[in-house]
C-alpha positions as CSV (number, residue, x, y, z in Angstrom):
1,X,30.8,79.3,-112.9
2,X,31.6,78.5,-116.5
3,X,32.9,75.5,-118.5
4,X,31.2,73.1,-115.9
5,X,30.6,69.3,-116.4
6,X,27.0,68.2,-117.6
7,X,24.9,65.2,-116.3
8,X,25.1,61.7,-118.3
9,X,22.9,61.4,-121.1
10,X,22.0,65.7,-121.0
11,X,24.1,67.5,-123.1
12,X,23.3,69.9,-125.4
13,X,23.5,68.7,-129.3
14,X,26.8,70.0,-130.6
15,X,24.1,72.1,-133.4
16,X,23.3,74.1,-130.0
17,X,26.1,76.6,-130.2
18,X,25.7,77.8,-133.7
19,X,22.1,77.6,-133.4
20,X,21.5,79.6,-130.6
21,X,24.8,81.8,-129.4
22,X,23.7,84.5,-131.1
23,X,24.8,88.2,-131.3
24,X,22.7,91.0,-130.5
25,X,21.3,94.0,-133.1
26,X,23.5,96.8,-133.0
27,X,26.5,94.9,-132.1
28,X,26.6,94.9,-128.5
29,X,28.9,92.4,-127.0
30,X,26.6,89.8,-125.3
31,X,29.0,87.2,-123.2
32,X,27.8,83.3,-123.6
33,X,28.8,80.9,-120.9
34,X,27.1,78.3,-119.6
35,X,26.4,77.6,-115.1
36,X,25.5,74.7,-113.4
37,X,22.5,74.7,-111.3
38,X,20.0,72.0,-109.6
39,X,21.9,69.1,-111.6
40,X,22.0,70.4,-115.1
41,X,23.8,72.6,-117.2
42,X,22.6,75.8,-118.1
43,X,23.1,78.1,-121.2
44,X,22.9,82.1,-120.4
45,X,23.6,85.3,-122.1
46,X,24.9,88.5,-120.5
47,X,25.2,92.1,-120.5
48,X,25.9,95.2,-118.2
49,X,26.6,95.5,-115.0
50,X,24.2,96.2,-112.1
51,X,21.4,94.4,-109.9
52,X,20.7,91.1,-111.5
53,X,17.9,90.5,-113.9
54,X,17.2,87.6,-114.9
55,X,14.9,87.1,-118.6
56,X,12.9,84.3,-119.0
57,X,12.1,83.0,-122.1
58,X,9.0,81.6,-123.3
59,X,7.2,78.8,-125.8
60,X,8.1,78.2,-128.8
61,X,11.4,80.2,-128.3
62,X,14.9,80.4,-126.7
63,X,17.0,83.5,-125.0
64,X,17.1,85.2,-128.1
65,X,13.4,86.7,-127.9
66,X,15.0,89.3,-125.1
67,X,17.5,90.2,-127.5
68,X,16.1,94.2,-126.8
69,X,15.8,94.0,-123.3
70,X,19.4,92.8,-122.7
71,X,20.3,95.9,-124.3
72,X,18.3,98.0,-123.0
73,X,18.4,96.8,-119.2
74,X,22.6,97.1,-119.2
75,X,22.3,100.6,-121.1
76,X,20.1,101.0,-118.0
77,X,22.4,100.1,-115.6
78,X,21.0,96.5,-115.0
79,X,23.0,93.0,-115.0
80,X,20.9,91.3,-117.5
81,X,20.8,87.8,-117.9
82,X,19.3,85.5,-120.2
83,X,18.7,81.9,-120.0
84,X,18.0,79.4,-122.0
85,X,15.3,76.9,-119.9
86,X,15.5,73.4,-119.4
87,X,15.9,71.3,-122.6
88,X,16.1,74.4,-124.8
89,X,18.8,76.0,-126.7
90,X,22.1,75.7,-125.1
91,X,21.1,74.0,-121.9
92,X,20.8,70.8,-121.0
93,X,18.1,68.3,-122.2
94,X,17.6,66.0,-119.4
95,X,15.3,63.0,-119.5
96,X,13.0,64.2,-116.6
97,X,12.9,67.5,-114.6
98,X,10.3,69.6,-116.3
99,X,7.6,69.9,-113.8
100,X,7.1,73.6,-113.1
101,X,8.8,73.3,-109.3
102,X,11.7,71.1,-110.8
103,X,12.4,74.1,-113.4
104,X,11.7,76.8,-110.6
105,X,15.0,75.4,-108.5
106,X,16.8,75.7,-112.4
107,X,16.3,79.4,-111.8
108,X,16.7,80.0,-108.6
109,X,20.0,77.9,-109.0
110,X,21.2,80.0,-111.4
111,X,20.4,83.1,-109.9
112,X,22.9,81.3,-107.0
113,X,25.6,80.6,-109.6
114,X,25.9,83.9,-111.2
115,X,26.7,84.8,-107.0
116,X,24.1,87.1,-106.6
117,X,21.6,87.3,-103.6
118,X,18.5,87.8,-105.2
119,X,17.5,88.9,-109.1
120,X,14.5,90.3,-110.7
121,X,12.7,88.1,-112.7
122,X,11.5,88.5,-115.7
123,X,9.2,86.2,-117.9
124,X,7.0,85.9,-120.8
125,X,4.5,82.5,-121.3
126,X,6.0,79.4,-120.0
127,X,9.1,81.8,-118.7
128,X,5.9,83.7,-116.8
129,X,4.4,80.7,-115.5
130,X,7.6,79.7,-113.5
131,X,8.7,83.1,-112.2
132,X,5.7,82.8,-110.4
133,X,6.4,79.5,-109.0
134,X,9.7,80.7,-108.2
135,X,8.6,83.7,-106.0
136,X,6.1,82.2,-104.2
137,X,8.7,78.8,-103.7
138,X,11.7,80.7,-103.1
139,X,10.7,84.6,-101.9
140,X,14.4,85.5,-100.6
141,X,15.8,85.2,-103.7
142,X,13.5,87.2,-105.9
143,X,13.7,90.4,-105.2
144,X,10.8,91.6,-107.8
145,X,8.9,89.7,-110.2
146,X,7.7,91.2,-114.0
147,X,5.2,88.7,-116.0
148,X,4.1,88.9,-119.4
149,X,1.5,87.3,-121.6
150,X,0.9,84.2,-118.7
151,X,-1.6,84.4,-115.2
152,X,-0.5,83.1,-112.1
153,X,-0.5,79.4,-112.4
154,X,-3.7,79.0,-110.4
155,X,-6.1,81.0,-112.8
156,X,-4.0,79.3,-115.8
157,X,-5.5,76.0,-113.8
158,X,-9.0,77.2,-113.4
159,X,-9.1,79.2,-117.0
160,X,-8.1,75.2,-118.2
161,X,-10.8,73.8,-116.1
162,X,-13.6,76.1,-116.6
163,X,-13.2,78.6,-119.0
164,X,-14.3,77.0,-122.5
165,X,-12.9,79.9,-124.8
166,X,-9.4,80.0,-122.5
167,X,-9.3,76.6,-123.1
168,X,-10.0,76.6,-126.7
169,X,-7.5,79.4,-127.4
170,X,-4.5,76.7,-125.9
171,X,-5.5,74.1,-128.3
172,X,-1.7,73.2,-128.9
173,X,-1.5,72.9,-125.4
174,X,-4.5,69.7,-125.0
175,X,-2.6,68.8,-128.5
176,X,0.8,68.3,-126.9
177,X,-0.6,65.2,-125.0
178,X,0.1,63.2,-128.1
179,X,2.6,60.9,-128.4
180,X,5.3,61.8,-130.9
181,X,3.3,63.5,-133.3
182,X,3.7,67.2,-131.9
183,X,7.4,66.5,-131.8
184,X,7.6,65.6,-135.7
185,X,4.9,68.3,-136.3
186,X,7.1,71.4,-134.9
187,X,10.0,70.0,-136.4
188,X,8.6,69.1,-139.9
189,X,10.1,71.3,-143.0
190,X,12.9,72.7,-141.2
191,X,10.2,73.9,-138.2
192,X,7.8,75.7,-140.4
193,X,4.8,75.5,-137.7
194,X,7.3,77.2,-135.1
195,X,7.4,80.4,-137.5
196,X,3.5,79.9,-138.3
197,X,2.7,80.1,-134.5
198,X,4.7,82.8,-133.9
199,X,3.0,84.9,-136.6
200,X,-0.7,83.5,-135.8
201,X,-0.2,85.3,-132.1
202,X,1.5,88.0,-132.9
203,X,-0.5,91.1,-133.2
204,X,-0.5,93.6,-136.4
205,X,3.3,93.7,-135.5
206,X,4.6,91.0,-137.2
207,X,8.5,89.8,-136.6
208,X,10.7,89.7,-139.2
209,X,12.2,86.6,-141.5
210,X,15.4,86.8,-139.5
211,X,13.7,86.3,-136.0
212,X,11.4,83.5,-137.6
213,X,14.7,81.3,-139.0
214,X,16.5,81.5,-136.0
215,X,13.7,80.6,-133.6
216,X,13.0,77.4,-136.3
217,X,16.1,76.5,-136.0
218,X,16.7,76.7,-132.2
219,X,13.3,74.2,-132.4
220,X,15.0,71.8,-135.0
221,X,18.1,71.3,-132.6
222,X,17.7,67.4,-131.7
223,X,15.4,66.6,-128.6
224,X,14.4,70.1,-128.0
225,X,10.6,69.7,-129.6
226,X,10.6,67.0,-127.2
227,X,11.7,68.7,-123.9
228,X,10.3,72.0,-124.8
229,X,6.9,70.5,-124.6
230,X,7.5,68.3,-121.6
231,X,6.6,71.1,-119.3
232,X,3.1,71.6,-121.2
233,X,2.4,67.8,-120.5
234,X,3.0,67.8,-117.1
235,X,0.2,71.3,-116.7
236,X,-2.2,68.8,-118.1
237,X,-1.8,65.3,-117.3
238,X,-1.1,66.3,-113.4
239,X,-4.8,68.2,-113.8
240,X,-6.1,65.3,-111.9
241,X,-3.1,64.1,-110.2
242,X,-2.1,63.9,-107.0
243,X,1.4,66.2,-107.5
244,X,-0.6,68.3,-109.6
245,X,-2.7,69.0,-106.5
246,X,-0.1,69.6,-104.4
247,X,1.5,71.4,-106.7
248,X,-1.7,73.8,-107.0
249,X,-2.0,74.1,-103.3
250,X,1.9,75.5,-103.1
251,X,0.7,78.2,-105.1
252,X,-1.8,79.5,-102.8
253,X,1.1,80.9,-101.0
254,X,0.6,84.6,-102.3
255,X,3.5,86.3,-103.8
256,X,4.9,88.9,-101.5
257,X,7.3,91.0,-104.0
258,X,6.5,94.0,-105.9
259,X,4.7,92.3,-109.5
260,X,4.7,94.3,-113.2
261,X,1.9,92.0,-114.8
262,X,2.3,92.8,-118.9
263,X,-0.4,91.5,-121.4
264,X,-1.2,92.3,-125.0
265,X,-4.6,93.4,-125.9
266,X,-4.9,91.5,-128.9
267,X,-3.0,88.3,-127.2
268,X,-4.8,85.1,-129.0
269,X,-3.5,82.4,-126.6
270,X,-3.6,84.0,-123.0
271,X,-7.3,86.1,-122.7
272,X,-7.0,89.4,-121.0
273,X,-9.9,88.1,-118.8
274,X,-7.8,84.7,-118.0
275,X,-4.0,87.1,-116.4
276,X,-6.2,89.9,-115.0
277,X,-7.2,88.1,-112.0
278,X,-3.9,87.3,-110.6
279,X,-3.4,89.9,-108.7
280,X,-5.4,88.7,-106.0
281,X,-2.1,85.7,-105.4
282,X,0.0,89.2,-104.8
283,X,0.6,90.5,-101.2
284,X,3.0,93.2,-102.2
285,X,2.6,96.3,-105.2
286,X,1.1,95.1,-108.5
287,X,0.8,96.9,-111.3
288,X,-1.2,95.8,-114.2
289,X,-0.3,97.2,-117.7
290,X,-2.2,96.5,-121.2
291,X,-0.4,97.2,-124.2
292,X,-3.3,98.1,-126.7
293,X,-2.9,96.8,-130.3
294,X,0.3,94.1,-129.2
295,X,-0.6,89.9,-129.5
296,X,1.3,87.2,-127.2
297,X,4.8,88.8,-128.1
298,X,5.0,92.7,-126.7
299,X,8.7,92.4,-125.6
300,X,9.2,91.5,-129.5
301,X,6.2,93.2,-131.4
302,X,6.7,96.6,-129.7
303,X,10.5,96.6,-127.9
304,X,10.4,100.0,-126.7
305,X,7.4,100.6,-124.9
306,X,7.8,97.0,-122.9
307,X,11.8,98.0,-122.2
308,X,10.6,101.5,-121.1
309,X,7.5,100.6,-119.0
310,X,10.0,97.2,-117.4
311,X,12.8,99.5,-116.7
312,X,10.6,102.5,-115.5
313,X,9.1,100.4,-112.9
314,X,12.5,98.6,-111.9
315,X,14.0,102.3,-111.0
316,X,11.0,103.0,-109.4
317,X,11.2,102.9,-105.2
318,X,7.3,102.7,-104.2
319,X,5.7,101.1,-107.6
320,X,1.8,101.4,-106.7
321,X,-0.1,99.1,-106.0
């Protein structure tokens, strides 16, 4: 579904579509279009032909960050997909709608509007935290589920509540409940924070000047250090609210799809000890997979071995459990 009509008051700033349709290293020939899905307007980028799998992207960043994974899932024989989330990039930034079930529907929409019946997801951070929420909400149309870099959202909760080193290490996180000052922060001198971040939890790996601009300028597009950080808010401030219990309680419903669960070794915001645990919220295969010597970033900071161990265990029938 392309060239649809966007809410009032949610489009994208016109600086989107330089900013952030992008083309891919080596030249492939990545097709940008945008879909409608659970209200909003939704920017995606796509390559290959195949069984759909669907990249989601994490914070501080936009589609771009699975710029080697599109390639290497369509050379594989994959449909791959990238979106941009809600309020990021080129999709719409919508004054409410960023609760983690709220952006769950954005994806299963999606997966709906590109006319497939199920997709494999695939996310890193904030992406992770709601392909979670989207196989246990919507099982039928996730067909497997590959996390990096985030736990299931219940041990995110506890590691919050009761885990004083997790919760120091997500300092920008309990910073985030500022008003206004985390928005002019990330976009201060043309978003120089987003590119110190993004260094600070990477691993010896460090990504290059080119990936660094474009990722501060995705952040500088108007509204979207406000909406991108919306979804952060919400994880805290519902802490000890009633939809944030109810919330937490919908997510005792185990996930029952085969599960890739990626971390880096050296990742400074998520602790190994914080995502190992979530494999007890998974009632089908689950693989668990440390990259030794990668930070917060191993689809970025080490391309090949994520696309080959991602792809490996896509093609693979019975993955163990």
């Amino acid at each position: 579904m392309t060239g649809t009509s966007t809410p009032s008051g949610s489009s994208p700033s016109p600086q989107s579509g330089s900013a952030v349709r992008l083309s891919l290293p080596g030249g492939a020939e990545v097709t940008h279009r945008d879909v409608a899905a659970n209200g909003a307007r939704f920017h995606i980028a796509e390559l290959g032909d195949g069984p759909l799998v669907l990249l989601l992207h994490g914070w501080p960043q936009f589609w771009w960050t699975w710029r080697h994974q599109l390639t290497a899932l369509a050379d594989a024989g994959f449909r791959a997909v990238a979106m941009d989330l809600r309020g990021v990039g080129g999709s719409d930034r919508t004054p409410r709608g960023y609760d983690p079930a709220n952006l769950a529907l954005d994806i299963t929409g999606v997966i709906r509007s590109l006319g497939e019946p199920d997709a494999a997801l695939v996310g890193h951070d904030l992406g992770g935290y709601l392909a979670w929420t989207a196989a246990a909400m919507r099982p039928k149309l996730v067909r497997r589920l590959a996390v990096s870099s985030m736990p299931h959202p219940r041990r995110w909760r506890s590691a919050m509540l009761s885990d004083a080193r997790q919760s120091a290490a997500l300092s920008h996180i309990w910073g985030f409940q500022r008003p206004w000052i985390p928005e002019r922060r990330l976009t201060a001198d043309d978003g120089a924070l987003v590119a110190e971040l993004i260094r600070d939890w990477s691993g010896p790996r460090l990504p290059d000047e080119e990936a660094l601009e474009n990722y501060r300028r995705a952040m500088c597009i108007p509204s979207t250090a406000h909406c991108s950080i919306e979804p952060y808010r919400w994880m805290v401030r519902s802490l000890a609210r009633p939809d944030g219990f109810q919330f937490n309680r919908r997510m005792k419903r185990p996930v029952r799809v085969p599960t890739l669960h990626l971390h880096g070794s050296l990742d400074p915001v998520m602790r190994t000890r914080s995502a190992a645990g979530s494999g007890q919220y998974v009632e089908a295969p689950y693989r668990w997979r440390l990259f030794d010597g990668l930070g917060h970033f191993p689809h970025e900071e080490d391309p090949v071995a994520f696309s080959t161990e991602l792809i490996n265990w896509l093609k693979d029938p019975e993955p163990d459990r």
